[in-house]
C-alpha positions as CSV (number, residue, x, y, z in Angstrom):
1,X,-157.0,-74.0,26.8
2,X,-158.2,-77.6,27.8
3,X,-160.9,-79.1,27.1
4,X,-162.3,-82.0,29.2
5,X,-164.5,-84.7,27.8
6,X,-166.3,-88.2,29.0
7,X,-167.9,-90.4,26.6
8,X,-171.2,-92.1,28.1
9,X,-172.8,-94.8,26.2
10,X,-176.5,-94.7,27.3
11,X,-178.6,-97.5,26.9
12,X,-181.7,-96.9,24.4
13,X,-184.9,-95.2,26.9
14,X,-182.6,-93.4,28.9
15,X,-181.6,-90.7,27.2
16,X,-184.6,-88.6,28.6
17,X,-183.7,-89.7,32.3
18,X,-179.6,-89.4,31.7
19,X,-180.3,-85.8,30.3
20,X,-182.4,-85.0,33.5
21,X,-180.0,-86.0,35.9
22,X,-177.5,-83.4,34.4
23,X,-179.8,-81.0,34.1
24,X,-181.0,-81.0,37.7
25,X,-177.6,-81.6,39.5
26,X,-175.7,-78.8,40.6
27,X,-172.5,-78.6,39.1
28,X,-170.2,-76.3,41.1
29,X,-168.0,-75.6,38.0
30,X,-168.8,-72.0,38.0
31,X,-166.9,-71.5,41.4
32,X,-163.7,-72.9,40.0
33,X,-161.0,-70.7,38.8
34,X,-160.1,-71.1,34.9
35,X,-163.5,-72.9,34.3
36,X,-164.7,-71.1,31.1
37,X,-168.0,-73.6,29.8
38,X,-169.5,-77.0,29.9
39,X,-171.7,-78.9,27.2
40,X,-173.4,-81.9,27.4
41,X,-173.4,-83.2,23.7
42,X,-176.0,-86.0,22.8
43,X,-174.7,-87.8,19.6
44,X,-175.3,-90.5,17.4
45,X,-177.6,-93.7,18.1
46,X,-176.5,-97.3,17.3
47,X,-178.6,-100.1,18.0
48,X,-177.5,-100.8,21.5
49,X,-176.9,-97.2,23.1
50,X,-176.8,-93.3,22.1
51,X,-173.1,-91.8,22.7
52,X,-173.1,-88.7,24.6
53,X,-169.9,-86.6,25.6
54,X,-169.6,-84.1,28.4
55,X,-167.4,-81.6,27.4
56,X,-165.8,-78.5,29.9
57,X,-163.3,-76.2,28.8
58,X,-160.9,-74.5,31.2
59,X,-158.1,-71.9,31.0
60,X,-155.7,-74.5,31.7
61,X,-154.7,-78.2,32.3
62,X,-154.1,-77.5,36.0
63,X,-157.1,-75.3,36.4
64,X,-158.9,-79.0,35.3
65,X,-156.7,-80.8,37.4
66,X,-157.6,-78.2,40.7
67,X,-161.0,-79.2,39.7
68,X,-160.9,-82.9,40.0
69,X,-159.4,-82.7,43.5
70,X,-161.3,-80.2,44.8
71,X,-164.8,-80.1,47.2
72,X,-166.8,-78.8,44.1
73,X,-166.2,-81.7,42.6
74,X,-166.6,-84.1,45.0
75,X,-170.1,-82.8,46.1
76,X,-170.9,-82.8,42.2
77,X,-170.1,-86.8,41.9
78,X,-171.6,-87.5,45.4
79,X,-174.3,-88.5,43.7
80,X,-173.4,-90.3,40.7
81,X,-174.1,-93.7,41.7
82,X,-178.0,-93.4,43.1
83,X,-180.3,-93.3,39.9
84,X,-180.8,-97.4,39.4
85,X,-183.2,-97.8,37.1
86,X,-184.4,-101.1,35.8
87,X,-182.8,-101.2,33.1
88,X,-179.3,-100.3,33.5
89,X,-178.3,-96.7,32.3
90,X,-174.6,-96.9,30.8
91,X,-173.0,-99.6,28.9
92,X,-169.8,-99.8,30.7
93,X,-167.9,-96.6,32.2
94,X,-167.6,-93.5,30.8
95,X,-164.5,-93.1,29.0
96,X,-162.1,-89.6,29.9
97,X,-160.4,-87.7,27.1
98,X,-158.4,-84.6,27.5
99,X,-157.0,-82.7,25.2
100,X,-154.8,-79.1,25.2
101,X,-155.7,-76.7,23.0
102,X,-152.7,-76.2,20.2
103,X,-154.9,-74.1,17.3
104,X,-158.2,-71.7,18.0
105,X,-159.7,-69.8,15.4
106,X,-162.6,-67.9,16.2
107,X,-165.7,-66.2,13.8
108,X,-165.0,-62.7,13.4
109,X,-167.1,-59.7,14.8
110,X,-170.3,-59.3,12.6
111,X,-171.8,-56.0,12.7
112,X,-175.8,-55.5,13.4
């Protein structure tokens, strides 16, 4: 397995409006062979942004890498730059981490 994940550092009073903007995007990711699920994960606060991660899991690091060259995901990023709000979203870029799976444990079966 590999898992995809951005770091974005959202500036404080647009969480709400970063959040939407994922929410009402369409994504494509579910017409991708090997795509298995995405999360978008809202983390801590600091004083000058809230850290959030996008995270997608895929079968394999090619199946990731078939993604970022293909038309799904160019028509999902068409769009990235529009939303200008007055007061900047993002503190910088997001930052890209990938990682391949080496260990998976998984909870066991619970009966009803």
């Amino acid at each position: 397995m590999f898992i995809a994940m951005n770091r974005f550092k959202v500036t404080p009073g647009q969480e709400d409006a970063f959040e939407r903007i994922w929410r009402e995007r369409e994504s494509y990711l579910h017409t991708m062979p090997g795509f298995m699920e995405f999360h978008l994960l809202k983390g801590p606060k600091k004083d000058d942004h809230t850290l959030y991660s996008s995270h997608t899991a895929w079968q394999t690091k090619k199946d990731f890498e078939n993604w970022t060259n293909s038309e799904g995901f160019r028509k999902a990023h068409a769009r990235a730059g529009e939303h200008k709000p007055a007061v900047p979203m993002y503190l910088g870029h997001p930052e890209f981490e990938g990682f391949e799976s080496v260990l998976m444990q998984t909870a066991p079966n619970k009966a009803a």
